[in-house]
N, C-alpha and C positions, 0 to 999 in steps of 0.2 A: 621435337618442338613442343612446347608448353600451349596450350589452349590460352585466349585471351579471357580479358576478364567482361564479363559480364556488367550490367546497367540496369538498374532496379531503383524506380520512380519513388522518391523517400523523402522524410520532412523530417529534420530534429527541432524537439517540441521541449519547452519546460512545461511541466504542471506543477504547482503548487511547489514542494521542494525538493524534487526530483525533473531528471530528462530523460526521454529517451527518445528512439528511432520510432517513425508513424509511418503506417503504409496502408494502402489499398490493398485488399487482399486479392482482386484481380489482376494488381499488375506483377505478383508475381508469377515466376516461371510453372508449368503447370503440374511440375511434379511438388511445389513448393505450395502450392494454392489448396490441397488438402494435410490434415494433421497428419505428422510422424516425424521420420530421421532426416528426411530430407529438409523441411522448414527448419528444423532442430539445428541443423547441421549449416545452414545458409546463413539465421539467426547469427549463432555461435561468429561464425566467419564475420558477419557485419558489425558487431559487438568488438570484436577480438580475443575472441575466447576459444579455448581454456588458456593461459595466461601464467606460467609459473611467476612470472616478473609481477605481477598481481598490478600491472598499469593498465593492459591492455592499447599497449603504444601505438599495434597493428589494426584498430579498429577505431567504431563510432563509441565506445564504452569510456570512464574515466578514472576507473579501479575503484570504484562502490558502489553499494547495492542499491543507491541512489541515482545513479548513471549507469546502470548494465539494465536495460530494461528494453524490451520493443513491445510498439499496439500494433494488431489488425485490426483492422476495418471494414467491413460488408456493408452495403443499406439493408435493411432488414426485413424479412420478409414474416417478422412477426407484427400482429395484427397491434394497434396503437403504437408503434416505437419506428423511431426513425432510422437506429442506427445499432448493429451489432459490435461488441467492444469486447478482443479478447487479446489477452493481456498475459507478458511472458515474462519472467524472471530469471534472466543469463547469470548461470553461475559464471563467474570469476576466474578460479584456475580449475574448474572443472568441468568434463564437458559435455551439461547436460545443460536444460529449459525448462526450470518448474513453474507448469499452468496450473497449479494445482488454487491460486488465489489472482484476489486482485490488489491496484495499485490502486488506492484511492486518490493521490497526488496528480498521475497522471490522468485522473478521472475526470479533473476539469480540463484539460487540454481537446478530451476528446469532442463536444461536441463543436468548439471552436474550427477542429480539424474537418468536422464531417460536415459544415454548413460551409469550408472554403471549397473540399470536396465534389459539391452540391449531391451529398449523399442523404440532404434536406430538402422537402418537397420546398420550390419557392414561395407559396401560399403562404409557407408557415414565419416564413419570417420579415418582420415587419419595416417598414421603411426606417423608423427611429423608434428604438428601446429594449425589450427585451425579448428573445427566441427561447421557448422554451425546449430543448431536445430531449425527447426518450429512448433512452439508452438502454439496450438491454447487454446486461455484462453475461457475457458468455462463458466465464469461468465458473463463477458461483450460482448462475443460473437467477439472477436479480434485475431490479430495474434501478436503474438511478437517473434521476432528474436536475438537467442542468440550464441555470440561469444564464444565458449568454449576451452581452448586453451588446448590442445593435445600433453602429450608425450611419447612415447610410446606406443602408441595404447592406452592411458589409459587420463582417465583427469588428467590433473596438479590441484592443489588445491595449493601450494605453490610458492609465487615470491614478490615483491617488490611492488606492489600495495598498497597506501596506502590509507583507507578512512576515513575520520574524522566520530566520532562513534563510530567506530574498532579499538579494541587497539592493533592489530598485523596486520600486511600486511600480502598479499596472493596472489593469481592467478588472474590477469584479466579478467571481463566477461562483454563485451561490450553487450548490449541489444539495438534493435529497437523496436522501440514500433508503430505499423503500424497504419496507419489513426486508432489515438486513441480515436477521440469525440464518446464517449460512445453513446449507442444507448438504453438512459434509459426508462421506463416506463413512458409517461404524457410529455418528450423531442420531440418526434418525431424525434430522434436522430440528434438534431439539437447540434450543441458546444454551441453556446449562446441561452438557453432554452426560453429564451424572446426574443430575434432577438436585444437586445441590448447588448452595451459594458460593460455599466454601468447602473445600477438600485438604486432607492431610495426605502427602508425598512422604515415601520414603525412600530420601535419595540419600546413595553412598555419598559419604562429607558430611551430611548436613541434618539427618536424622531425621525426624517427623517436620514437614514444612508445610505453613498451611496455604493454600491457593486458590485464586478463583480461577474456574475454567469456561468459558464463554465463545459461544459460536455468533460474533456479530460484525460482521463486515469484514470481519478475517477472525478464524480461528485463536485465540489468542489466551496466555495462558499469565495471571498477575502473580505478583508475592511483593510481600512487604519488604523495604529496603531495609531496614533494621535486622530482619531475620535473616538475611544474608550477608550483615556488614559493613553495609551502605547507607548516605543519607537521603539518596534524589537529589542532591546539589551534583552529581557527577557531571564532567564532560568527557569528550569521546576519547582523550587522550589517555585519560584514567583509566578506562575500559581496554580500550585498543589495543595498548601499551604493555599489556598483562596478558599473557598467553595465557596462564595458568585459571585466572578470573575467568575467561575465553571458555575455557575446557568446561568449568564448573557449569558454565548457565548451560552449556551445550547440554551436560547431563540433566540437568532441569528439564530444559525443553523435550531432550528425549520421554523421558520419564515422566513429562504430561499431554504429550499428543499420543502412549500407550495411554493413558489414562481416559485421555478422548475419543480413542476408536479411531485415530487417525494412521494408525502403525497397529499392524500385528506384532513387531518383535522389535526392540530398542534398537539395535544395528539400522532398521529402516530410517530415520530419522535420517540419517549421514546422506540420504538418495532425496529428504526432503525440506531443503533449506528456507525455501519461504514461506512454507507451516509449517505448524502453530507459530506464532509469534510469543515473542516473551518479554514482559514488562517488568520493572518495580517501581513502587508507589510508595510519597511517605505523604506526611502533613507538609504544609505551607512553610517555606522558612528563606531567608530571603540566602539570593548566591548570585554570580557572577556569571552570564547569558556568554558563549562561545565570541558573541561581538563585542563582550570587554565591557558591554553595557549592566549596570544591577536590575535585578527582579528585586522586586518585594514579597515580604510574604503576603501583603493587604492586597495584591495584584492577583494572585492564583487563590483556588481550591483548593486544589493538591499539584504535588509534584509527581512526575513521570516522567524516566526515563524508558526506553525498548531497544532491542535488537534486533537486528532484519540481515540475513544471510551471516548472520555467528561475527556481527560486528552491533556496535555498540551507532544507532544512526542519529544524524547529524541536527536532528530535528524533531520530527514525527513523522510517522508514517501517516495516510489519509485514513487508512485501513483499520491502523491502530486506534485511531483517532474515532472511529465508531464504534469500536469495541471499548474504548473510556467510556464516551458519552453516554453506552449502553449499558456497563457497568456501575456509572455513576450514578444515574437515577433509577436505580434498587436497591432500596436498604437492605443493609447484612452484605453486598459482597465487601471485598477488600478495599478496590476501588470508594466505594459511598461509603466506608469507613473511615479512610482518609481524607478525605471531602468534609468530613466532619458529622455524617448520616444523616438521614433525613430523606425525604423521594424530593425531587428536583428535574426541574426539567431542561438546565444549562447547565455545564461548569467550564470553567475556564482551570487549565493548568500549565505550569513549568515546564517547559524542555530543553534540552542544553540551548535551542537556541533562543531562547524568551517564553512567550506563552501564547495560546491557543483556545478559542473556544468555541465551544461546539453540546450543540443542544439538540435532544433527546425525549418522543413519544412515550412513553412505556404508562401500562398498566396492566394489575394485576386479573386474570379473568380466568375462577376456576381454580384458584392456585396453579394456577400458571402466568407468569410475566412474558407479556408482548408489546414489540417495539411495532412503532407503525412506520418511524422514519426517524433517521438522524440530519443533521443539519449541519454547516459549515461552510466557509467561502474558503476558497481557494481565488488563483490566479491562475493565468496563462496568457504562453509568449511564444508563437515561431520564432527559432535561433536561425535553422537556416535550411532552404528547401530546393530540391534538386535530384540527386540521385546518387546513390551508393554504389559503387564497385567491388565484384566479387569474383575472384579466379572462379572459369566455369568448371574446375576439377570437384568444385564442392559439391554442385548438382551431377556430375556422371559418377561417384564414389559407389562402390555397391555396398550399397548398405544394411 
């Protein structure tokens, strides 16, 4: 006889331009309720992963590293913060869960989730306007702060916000993102992991590549689109569609998270998908937005595309999206290169799905550059709240 399945109290959330599955982290099962193979292993199963069919048909996932995602959730018992936020990325057809970053997309979902929760003291939030929550992200050890707009004692989810990605407007959810240069492993939580702007790669293909390498809001690793081939007008099908293209950034990204301290040996990278992140950047130039709609080039800064789990993503990452704005207002990296140079403390750029903008602290102190916070609105929307089903063979496997 097969054991039945199991019932696990669950919310699927969009944030920004990404979903994924929201939980309390006490309601799950109590082997599940601390870190290792058993939450890994439960994740994986609610997701529907690992996936050779690469749909994930058998789970809450939608086959991209846009939709393979879950949050937990704690109230937090760190002093000024409301709410603990840790953050998982379900590989696809393999079967692992790299915590090793965060989602900044789903970064505005969360405090929406933790004030329906009531994982927000009621004091703090007000009859009509805005709730401000402190979040502290449990992956990267950060705080981010989120504007949650308030009516009636309840969240708003509906208004005229529009973001390119999203095919319906919604509620505004301004996010800071507090001195974000990650404080990675082999970084010495340094933003430039080398102590330079720019770095020269030498990867088989492609011979001396120059690069910036940046620790902010996610690890992330830029190079110029021209030096690889490319113009930054790319969409995903151009990328996607190219195994071969595929292979090439993979060896990139290897050969700059060794460079970051983030891998002792290039083979390690294949165990760590959603770092470093890897971008290219060119100048302004106008092209055709995934919605069939034009960009201009008078509308952007610069153009940026990135890739998130060895696929070319639909949009932007939120992640990514602080590691631009961070880039961007420092002259000399690649980033503020293509921006056109200059210290700036906004840029708006291109991505396959229109543009984005997102504004940025830094100053230089010491010769050393420090962000104080990035900035950005997102959105967020309950899709649908209830509960997940899970064969209980997932929780007795020995693992």
């Amino acid at each position: 006889m097969h054991p039945a399945q199991i019932r696990i109290p669950a919310t699927y959330m969009r944030g920004g331009t990404s979903k994924g599955v929201f939980f309390l982290r006490d309601d799950f099962p109590p082997a599940a309720q601390a870190p290792g193979p058993v939450r890994d292993a439960l994740l994986l199963r609610v997701i529907g992963s690992p996936d050779p069919y690469g749909k994930q048909i058998d789970g809450m996932g939608n086959g991209s590293s846009s939709t393979s995602k879950a949050v937990i959730l704690a109230k937090s018992t760190r002093p000024d913060h409301d709410v603990d936020y840790l953050f998982g990325q379900v590989s696809i057809d393999k079967p692992f869960v790299d915590w090793s970053g965060n989602c900044g997309n789903l970064s505005a979902a969360v405090g929406p989730f933790a004030i329906r929760q009531g994982l927000v003291e009621s004091s703090r939030i007000p009859d009509n306007g805005v709730a401000v929550i402190r979040i502290w992200q449990a992956n990267i050890c950060k705080t981010i702060i989120a504007h949650v707009p308030i009516t009636n004692r309840e969240v708003q989810e509906t208004g005229d916000f529009e973001l390119d990605g999203v095919t319906f407007p919604a509620a505004e959810v301004a996010l800071e993102f507090m001195d974000p240069a990650a404080e990675e492993e082999g970084a010495a939580g340094a933003m430039f992991p080398t102590g330079n702007l720019v770095d020269t790669l030498s990867v088989p293909g492609f011979g001396p590549l120059q690069v910036t390498m940046i620790n902010a809001g996610i690890p992330t690793i830029f190079i110029r689109a021209e030096d690889i081939g490319y113009q930054g007008t790319e969409l995903q099908e151009q990328i996607n569609n190219d195994p071969e293209a595929l292979a090439r950034f993979e060896i990139i990204r290897a050969h700059g998270a060794l460079r970051m301290g983030l891998i002792s040996e290039l083979e390690q990278a294949a165990t760590r998908q959603h770092t470093p992140k890897l971008a290219f950047v060119a100048a302004p130039k106008d092209y055709i937005a995934s919605s069939g709609k034009t960009v201009k080039a008078s509308e952007c800064d610069l153009l940026v595309r990135a890739l998130s789990m060895g696929k070319l993503h639909h949009a932007m990452m939120g992640t990514a999206s602080v590691a631009i704005g961070t880039a961007a207002a420092i002259p000399g990296t690649l980033v503020n290169s293509a921006a056109g140079g200059g210290q700036r403390e906004a840029v708006r750029f291109g991505h396959p799905s229109g543009t984005l903008r997102v504004g940025a602290q830094a100053a230089c102190t010491n010769q050393q550059w420090v962000v104080k916070k990035v900035l950005m609105s997102r959105s967020a929307r309950i899709l649908m709240e209830g509960q997940v089903h899970v064969p209980a063979r997932v929780l007795t496997k020995n693992y």
